[in-house]
C-alpha positions in Angstrom: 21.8 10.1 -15.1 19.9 7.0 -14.4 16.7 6.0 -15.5 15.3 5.4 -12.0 12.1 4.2 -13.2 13.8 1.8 -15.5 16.1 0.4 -13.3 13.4 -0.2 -10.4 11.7 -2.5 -12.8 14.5 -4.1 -13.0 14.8 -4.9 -9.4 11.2 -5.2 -9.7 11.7 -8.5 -12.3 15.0 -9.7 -10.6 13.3 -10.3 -7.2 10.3 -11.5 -8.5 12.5 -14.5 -10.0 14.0 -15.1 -7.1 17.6 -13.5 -8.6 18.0 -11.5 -5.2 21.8 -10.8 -5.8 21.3 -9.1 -8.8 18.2 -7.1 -7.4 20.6 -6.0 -5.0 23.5 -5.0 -6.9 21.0 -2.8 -9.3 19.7 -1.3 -6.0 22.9 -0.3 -4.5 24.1 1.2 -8.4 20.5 3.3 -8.3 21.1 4.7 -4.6 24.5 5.4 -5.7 23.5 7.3 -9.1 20.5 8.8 -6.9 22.7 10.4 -4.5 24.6 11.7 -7.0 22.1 13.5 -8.7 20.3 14.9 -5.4 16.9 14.3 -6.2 15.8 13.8 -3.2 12.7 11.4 -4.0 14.6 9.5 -6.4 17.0 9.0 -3.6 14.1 8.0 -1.4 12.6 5.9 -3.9 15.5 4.2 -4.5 16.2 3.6 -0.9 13.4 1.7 -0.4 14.2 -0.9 -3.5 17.7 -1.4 -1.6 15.8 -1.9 2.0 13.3 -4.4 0.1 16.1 -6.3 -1.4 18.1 -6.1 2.0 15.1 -7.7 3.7 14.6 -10.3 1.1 18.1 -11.5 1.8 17.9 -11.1 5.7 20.0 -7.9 6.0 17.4 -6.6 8.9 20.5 -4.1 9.6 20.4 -2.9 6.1 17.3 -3.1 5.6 16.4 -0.6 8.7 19.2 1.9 7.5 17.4 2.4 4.3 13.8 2.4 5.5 14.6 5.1 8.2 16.7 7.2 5.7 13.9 6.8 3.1 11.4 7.8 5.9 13.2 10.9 6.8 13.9 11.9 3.3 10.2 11.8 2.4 8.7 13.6 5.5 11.7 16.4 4.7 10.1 16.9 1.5 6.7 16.7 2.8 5.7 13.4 1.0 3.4 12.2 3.8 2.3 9.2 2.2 5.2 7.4 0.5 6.8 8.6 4.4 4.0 6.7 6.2 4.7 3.6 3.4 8.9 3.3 4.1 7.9 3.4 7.9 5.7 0.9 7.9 8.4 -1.0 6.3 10.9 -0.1 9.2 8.3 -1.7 11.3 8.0 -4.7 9.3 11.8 -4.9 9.9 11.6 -4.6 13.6 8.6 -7.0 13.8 10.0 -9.7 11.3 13.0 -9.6 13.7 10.6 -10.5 16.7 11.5 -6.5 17.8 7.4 -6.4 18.6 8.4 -3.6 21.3 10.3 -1.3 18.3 7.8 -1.9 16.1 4.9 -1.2 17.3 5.4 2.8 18.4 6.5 3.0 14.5 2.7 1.3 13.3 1.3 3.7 15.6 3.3 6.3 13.7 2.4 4.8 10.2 -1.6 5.2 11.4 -1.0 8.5 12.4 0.2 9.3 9.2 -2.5 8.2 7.0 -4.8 9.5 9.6 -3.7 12.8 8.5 -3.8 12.1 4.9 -6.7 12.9 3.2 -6.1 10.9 -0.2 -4.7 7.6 2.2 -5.5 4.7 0.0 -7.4 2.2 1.9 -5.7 -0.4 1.1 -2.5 1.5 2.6 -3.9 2.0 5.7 -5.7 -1.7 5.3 -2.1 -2.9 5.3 -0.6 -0.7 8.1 -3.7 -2.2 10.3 -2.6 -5.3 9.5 0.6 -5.5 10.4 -0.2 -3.8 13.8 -3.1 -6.7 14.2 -0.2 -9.1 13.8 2.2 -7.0 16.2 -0.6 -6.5 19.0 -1.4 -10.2 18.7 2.7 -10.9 19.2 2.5 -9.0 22.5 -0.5 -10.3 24.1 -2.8 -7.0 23.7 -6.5 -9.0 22.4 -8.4 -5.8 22.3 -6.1 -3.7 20.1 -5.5 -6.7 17.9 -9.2 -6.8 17.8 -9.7 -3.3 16.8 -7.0 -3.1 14.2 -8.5 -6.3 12.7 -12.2 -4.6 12.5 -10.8 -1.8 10.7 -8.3 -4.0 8.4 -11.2 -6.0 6.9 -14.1 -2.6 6.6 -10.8 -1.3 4.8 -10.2 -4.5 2.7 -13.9 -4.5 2.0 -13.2 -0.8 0.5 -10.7 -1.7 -1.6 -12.0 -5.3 -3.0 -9.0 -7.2 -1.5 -11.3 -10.8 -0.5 -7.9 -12.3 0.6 -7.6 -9.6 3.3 -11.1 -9.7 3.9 -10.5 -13.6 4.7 -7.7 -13.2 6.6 -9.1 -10.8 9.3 -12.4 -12.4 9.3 -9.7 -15.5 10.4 -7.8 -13.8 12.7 -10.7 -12.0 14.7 -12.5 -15.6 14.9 -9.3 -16.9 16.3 -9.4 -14.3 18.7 -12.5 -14.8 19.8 -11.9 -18.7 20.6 
């Protein structure tokens, strides 16, 4: 049996340092050892260090494959927040890959989730709000990238992140020219 949390540290380090081959390869031998072992979180967990290295080296196709499969694997176990974080990933995915129209039903999703969440870290939700801000402001929509700013920086304010705080406080000025 693998140690999962051991070898995610691992990937952890190796993309970190930029050794995003190696990440990858420890990755894929954790899913592998996962699966075999049919612990289902572990599985999920382990998912989501393959679809992070996948997206570090451009794999978009990869990269969706695990995030949706991590997704699923989660809500099947009823693990509402690590869900809500793999499918804000997928979203990520879409939206790095300019798929704003893909992505942005999936954020919606992602809010949803945390809305329903009563322990939702704020800066979870801070960081879902963000990424819709940036998708809304993609497709043109002012007023919801407005919104999803306001409640990005109350949230960054929450959780003490001044660099998030900054960066809405940007964004809604820029809006506002």
């Amino acid at each position: 049996m693998i140690d999962l949390d051991t070898s995610l540290e691992r990937i952890r380090l190796a993309r970190n340092d930029g050794r995003s081959e190696e990440a990858r390869q420890e990755a894929e031998a954790a899913v592998a050892a996962t699966r075999a072992s049919e612990d289902r979180t572990a599985v999920a967990r382990a998912l989501c260090a393959l679809g992070g290295c996948a997206r570090d080296q451009r794999d978009t196709e990869v990269a969706k494959r695990c995030y949706a499969e991590a997704t699923e694997r989660y809500r099947a176990i009823g693990d509402g927040d690590r869900a809500a974080h793999a499918l804000r990933h997928l979203a990520d995915v879409f939206a790095g890959a300019g798929s704003f129209s893909e992505a942005e039903p999936l954020y919606r999703e992602v809010l949803s989730l945390y809305d329903t969440l009563p322990k939702a870290a704020p800066l979870d939700v801070a960081n879902a709000l963000r990424s819709s801000a940036i998708c809304y402001e993609r497709t043109s929509r002012t007023s919801s990238a407005r919104s999803a700013w306001l409640r990005a920086r109350a949230l960054y304010e929450v959780a003490g992140i001044a660099a998030g705080v900054e960066e809405s406080a940007r964004r809604l000025q820029a809006l506002d020219a």
